[in-house]
C-alpha positions as CSV (number, residue, x, y, z in Angstrom):
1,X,-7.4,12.6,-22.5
2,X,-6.4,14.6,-19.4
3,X,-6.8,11.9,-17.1
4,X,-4.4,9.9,-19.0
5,X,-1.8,12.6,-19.6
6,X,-2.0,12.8,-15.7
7,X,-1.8,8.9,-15.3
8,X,1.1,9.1,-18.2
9,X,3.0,11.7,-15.9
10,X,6.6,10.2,-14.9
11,X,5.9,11.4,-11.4
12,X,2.8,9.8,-10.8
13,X,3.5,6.2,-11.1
14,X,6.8,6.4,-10.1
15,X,5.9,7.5,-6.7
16,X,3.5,5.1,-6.8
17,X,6.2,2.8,-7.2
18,X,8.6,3.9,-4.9
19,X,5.5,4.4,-1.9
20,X,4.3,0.5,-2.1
21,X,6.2,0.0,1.0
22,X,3.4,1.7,2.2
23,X,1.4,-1.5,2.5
24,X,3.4,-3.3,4.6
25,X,1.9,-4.1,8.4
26,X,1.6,-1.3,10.5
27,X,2.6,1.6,7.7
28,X,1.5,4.8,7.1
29,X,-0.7,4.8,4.0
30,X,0.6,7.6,1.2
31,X,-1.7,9.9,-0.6
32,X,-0.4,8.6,-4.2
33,X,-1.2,5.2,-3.5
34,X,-4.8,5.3,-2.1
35,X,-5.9,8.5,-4.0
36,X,-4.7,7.1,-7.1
37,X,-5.9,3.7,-7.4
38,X,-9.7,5.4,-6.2
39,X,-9.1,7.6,-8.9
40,X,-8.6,4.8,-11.4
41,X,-11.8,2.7,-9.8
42,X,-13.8,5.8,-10.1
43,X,-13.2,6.9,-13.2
44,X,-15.3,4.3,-14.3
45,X,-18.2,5.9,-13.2
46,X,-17.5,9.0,-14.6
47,X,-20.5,9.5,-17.4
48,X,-23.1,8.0,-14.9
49,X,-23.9,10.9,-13.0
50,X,-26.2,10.1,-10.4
51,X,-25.2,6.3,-10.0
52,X,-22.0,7.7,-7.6
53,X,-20.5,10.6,-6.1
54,X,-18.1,12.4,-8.6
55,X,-15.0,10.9,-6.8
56,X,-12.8,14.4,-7.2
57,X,-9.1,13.8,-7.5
58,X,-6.7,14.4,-4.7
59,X,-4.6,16.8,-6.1
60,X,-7.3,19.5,-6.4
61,X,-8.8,19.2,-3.3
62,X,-5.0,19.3,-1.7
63,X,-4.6,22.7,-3.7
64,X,-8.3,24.1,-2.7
65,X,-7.0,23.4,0.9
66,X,-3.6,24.8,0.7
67,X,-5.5,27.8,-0.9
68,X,-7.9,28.2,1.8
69,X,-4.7,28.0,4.6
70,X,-2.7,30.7,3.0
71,X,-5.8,33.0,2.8
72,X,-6.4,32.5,6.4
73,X,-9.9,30.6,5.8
74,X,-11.0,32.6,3.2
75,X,-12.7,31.1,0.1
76,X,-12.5,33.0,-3.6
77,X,-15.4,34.8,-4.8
78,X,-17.7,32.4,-7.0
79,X,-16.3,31.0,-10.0
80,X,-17.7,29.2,-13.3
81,X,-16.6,25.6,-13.7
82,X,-14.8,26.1,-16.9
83,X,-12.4,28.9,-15.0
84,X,-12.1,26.1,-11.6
85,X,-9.8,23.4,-10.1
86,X,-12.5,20.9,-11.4
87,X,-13.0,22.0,-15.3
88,X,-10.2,19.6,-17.1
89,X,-11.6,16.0,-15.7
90,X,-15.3,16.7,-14.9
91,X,-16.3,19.6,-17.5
92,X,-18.6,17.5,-18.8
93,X,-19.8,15.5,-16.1
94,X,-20.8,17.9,-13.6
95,X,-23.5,19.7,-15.5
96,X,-25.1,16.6,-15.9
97,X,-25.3,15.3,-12.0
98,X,-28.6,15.1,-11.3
99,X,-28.0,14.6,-7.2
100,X,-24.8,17.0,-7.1
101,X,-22.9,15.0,-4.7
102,X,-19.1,14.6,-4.7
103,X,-16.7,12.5,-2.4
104,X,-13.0,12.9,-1.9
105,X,-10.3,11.9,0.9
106,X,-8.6,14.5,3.0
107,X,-4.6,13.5,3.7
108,X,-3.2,17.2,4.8
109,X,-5.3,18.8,7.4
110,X,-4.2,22.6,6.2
111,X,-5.8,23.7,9.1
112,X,-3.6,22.1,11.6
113,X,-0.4,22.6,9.8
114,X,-1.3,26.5,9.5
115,X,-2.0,26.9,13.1
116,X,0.6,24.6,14.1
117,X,-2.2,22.4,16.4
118,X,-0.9,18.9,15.0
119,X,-3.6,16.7,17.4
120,X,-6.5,19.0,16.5
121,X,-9.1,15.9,14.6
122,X,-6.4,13.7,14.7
123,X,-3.5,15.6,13.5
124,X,-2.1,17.0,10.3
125,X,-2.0,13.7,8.3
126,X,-5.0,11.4,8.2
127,X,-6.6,10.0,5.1
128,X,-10.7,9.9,5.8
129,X,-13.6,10.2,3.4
130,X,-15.8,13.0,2.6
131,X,-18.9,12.7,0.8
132,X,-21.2,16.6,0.4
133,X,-24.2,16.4,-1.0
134,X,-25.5,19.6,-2.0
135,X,-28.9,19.0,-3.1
136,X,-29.8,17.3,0.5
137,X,-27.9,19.8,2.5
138,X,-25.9,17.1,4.1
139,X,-21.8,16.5,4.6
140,X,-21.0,13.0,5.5
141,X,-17.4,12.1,7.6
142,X,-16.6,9.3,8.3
143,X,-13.4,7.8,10.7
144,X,-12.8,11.6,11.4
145,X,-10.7,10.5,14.5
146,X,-10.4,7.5,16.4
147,X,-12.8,6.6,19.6
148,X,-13.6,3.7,21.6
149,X,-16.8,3.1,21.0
150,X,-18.3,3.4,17.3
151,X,-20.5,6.5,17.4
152,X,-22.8,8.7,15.1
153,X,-22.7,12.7,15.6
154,X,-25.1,14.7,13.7
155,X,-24.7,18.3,14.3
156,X,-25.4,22.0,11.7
157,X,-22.7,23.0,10.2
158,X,-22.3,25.8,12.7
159,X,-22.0,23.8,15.6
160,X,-20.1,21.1,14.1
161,X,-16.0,20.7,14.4
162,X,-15.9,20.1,10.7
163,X,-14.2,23.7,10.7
164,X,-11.0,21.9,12.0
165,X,-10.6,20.5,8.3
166,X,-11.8,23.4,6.6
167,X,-14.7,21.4,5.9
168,X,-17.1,24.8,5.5
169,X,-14.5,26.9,3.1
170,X,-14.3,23.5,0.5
171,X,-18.1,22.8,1.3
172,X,-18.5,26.4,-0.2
173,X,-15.5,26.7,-2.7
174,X,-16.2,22.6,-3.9
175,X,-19.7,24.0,-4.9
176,X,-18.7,26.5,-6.5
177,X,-15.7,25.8,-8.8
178,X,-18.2,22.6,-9.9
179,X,-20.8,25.4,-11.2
180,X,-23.8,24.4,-8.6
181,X,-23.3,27.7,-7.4
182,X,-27.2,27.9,-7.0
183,X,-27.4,25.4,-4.0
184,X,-24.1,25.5,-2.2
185,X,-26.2,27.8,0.1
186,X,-25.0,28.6,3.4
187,X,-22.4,26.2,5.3
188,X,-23.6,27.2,9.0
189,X,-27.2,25.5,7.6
190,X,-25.2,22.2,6.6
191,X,-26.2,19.2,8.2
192,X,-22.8,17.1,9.5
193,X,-22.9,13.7,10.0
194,X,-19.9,12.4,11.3
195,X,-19.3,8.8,12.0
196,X,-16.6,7.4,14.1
197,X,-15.1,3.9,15.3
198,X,-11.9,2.6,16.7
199,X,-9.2,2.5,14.6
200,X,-5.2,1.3,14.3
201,X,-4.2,4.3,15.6
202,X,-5.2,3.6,19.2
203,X,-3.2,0.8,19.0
204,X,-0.2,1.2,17.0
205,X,2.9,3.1,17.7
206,X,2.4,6.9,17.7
207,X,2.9,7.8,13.6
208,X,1.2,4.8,12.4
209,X,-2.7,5.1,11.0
């Protein structure tokens, strides 16, 4: 019922609408657009836990993040799921995951836009995916910035760059607010596997991704 209220919304599909320019050659890709067809391809999934990632919607990661920039990195104390970001679509989904694993595309780098660093991991706009699984200990990144050659980076979380997106506040605050509070653990002891190839950027006008 939520998710189609939120699909129901005036504003949603009427950006939506208004953004399919977006898909022309060479065009910046909008967060409505992508996030919101996933969402709808997802959703599908949604009482197989296990089979997937939970795909988490775009609009509560966005907050987390904005959250996490105005607090100057810091993350809340530990919530229950019924009092997080994540209680009204997945309430009764995330109790049941059996490999507690959720994926998600970042758009806003928060980071960057609160320290004003626009270029740091490719600016402050840039869709990739995320996938954390917090049973294996393991954050996966993939098409974090742009390179020449396709490469594979494995780092801990403490000596990864995954703190340019904020990537250890929401590996800690995602956990949380989905009630798997017992094996968010510690982010330094994340294993970060970032994979990277060349992408449109490189070759297209500055602004274009």
């Amino acid at each position: 019922m939520e998710y189609e209220k939120r699909k129901g919304l005036a504003g949603e599909f009427l950006e939506v609408l208004s953004s399919l320019d977006v898909l022309d050659d060479g065009r910046q890709l909008s967060e409505k657009v992508i996030c919101n067809y996933l969402l709808d391809r997802w959703w599908d999934l949604r009482f197989s836990p296990g089979k997937r990632p939970i795909y988490l919607a775009f609009a509560e990661v966005h907050e987390l993040s904005r959250e996490i920039a105005k607090a100057g990195g810091a993350i809340r104390s530990s919530l229950q799921l019924e009092e997080g970001a994540f209680s009204t679509f997945y309430g009764s989904v995330a109790p049941r995951a059996k490999d507690r694993r959720v994926c998600f595309f970042l758009h806003r780098n928060q980071a960057a836009v609160a320290s004003g660093k626009k270029n740091a991991l490719h600016g402050a706009n840039h869709f990739f995916p995320v996938v954390f699984d917090y049973l294996a200990k393991r954050a996966h990144c993939f098409g974090v910035v742009p390179v020449q050659q396709p490469e594979i980076q494995e780092d801990e979380g403490g000596e990864s760059d995954w703190g340019h997106w904020m990537g250890p506040q929401l590996w800690s605050l995602i956990g949380q607010e989905m009630g798997w509070g017992d094996v968010v653990g510690d982010a330094e002891t994340v294993t970060v596997v970032t994979k990277n190839w060349p992408q449109v950027s490189q070759t297209l006008p500055h602004g274009c991704t």
